[in-house]
KEROMAR-951888 format. One record per residue: residue in three letters; x, y, z negated of N, C-alpha, C in turn; residue number from 1. Coordinates in Angstrom, 1 decimal, padded with zeros to 4 digits. Layout:
BEGIN
aa	nx	ny	nz	cax	cay	caz	cx	cy	cz	i
ALA	X	Y	Z	X	Y	Z	X	Y	Z	NUM
...
This chain:
BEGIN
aa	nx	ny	nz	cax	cay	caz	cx	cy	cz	i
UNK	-008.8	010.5	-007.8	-008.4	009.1	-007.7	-007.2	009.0	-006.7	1
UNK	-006.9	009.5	-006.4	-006.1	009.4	-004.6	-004.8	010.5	-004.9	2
UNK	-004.9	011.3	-005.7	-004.1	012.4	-006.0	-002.8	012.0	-006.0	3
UNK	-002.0	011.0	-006.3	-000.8	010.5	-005.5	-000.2	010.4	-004.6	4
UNK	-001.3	009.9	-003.7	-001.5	009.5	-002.5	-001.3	010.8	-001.9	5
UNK	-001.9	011.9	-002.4	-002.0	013.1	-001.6	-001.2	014.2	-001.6	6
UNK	-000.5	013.8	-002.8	001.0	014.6	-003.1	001.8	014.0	-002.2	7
UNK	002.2	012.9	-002.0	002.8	012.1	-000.9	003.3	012.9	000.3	8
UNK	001.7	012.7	001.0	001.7	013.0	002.0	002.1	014.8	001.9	9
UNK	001.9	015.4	000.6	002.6	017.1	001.0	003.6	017.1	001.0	10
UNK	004.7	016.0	001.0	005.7	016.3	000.7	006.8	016.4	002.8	11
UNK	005.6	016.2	002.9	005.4	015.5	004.6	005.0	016.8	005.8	12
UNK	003.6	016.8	005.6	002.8	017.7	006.1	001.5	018.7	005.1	13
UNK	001.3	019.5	005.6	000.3	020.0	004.9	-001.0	020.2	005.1	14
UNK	-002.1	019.5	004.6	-003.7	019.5	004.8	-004.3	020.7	004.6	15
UNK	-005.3	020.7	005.1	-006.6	021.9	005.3	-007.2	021.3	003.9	16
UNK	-008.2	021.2	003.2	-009.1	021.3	002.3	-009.8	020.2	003.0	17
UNK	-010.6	020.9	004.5	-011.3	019.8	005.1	-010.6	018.6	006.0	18
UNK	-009.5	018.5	006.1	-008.6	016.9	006.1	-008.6	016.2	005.2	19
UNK	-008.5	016.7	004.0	-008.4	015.8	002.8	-009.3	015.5	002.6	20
UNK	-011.1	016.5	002.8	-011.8	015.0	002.5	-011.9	014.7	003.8	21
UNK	-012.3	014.9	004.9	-012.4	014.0	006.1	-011.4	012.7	005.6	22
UNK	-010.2	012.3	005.5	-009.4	011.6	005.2	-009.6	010.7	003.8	23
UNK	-010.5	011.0	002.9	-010.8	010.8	001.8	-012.0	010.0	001.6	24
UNK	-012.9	010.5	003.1	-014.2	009.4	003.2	-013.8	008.3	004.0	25
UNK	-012.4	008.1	004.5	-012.0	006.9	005.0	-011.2	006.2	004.7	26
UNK	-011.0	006.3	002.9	-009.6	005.7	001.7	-010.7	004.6	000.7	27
UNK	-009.8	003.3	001.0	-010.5	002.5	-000.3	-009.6	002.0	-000.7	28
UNK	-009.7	001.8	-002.2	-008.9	001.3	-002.9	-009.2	000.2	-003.5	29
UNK	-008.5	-001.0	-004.0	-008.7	-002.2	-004.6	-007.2	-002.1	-005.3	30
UNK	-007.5	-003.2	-006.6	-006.5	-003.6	-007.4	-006.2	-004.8	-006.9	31
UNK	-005.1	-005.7	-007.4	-004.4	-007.0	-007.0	-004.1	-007.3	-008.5	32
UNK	-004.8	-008.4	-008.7	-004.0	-009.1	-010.0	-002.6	-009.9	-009.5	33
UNK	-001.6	-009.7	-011.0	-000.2	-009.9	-011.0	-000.1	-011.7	-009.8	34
UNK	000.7	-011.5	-008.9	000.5	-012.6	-007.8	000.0	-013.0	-007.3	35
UNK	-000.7	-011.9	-006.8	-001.9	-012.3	-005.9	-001.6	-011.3	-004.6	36
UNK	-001.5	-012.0	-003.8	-001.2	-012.0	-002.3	-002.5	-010.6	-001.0	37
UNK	-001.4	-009.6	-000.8	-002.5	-009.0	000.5	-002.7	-009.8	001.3	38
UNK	-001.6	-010.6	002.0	-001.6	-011.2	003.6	-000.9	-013.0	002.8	39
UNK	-001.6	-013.2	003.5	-000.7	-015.3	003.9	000.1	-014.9	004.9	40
UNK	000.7	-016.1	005.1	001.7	-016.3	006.3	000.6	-016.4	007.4	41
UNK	001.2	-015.6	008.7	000.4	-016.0	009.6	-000.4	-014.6	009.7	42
UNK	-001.4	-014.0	008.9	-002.2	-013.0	008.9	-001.3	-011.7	009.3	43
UNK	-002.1	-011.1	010.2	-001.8	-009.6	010.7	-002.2	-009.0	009.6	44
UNK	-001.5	-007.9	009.4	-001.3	-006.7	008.7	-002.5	-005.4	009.5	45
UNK	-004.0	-005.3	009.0	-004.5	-004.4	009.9	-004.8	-003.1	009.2	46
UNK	-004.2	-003.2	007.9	-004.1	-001.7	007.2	-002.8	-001.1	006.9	47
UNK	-003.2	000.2	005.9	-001.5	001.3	005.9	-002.1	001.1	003.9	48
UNK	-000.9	000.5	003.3	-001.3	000.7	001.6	-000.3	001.7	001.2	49
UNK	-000.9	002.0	000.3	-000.2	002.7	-000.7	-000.6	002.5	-002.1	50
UNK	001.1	002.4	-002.7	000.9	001.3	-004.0	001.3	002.8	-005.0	51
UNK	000.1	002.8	-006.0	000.0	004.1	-007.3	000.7	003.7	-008.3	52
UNK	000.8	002.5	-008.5	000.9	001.9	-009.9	001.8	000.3	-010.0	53
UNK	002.0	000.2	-011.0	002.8	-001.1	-010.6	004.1	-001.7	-009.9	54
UNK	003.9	-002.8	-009.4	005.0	-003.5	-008.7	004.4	-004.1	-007.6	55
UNK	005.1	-004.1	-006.4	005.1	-004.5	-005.3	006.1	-005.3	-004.1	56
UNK	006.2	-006.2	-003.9	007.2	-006.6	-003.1	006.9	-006.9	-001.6	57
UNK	007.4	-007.1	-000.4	007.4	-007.9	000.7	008.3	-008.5	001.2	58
UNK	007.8	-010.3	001.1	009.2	-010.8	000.9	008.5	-012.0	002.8	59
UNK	009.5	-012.6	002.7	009.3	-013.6	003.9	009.7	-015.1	003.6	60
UNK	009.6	-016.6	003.8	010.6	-017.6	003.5	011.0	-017.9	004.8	61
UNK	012.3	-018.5	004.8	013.0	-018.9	005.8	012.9	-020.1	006.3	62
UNK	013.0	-020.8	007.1	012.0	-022.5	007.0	012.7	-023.5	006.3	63
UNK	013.9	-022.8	005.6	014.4	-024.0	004.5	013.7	-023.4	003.8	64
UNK	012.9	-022.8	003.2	012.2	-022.6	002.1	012.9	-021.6	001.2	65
UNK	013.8	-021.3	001.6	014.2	-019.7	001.1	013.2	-018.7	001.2	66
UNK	013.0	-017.6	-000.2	012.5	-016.2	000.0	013.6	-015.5	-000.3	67
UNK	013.4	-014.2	001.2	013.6	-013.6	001.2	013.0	-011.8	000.9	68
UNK	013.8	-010.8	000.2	012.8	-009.9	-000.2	013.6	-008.8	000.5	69
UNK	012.2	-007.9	001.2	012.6	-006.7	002.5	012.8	-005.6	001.5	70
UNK	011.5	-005.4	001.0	011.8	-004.3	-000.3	010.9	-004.4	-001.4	71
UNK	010.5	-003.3	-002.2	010.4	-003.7	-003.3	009.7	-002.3	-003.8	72
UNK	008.7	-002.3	-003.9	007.7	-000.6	-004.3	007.4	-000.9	-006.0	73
UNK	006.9	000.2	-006.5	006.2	000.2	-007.6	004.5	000.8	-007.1	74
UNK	003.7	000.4	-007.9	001.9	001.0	-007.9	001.0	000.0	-008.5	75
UNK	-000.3	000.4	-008.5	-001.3	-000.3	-008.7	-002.5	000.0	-008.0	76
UNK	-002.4	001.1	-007.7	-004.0	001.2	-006.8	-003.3	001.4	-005.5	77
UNK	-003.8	000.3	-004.5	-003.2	000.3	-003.5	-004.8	000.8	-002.3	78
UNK	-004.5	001.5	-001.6	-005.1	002.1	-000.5	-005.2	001.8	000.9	79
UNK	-006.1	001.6	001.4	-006.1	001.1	002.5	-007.0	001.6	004.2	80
């Protein structure tokens, strides 16, 4: 399930066998249907995602009511 996620990270550093699952029993994953929000305004950010599938953005408004967009990922199973 995670097998993206863990190519990723080889491209980085390299895992033991037993990091990956130590690391593996503390990975959940949830879907997001199309516009539907991780955080509101206001809410801390207390996880690390990783997006498998899909589309992804993070954007901010400005107090005229401008959005603004930081970046822009593709995934679907996001990790947390």
């Amino acid at each position: 399930m995670y097998e993206l996620f863990f190519e990723n990270l080889d491209k980085h550093i390299k895992l033991e066998n037993s990091e990956i699952l130590q690391i593996t029993s503390k990975l959940r994953s949830s879907k997001l249907k199309k516009n539907e929000s991780l955080l509101k305004a206001g809410e801390v950010c207390k996880h690390i995602y990783f997006v498998n599938k899909g589309c992804f953005s993070l954007f901010y408004h400005t107090e005229a009511g401008e959005e603004h967009n930081i970046i822009f990922l593709s995934g679907e199973l996001v990790v947390r």
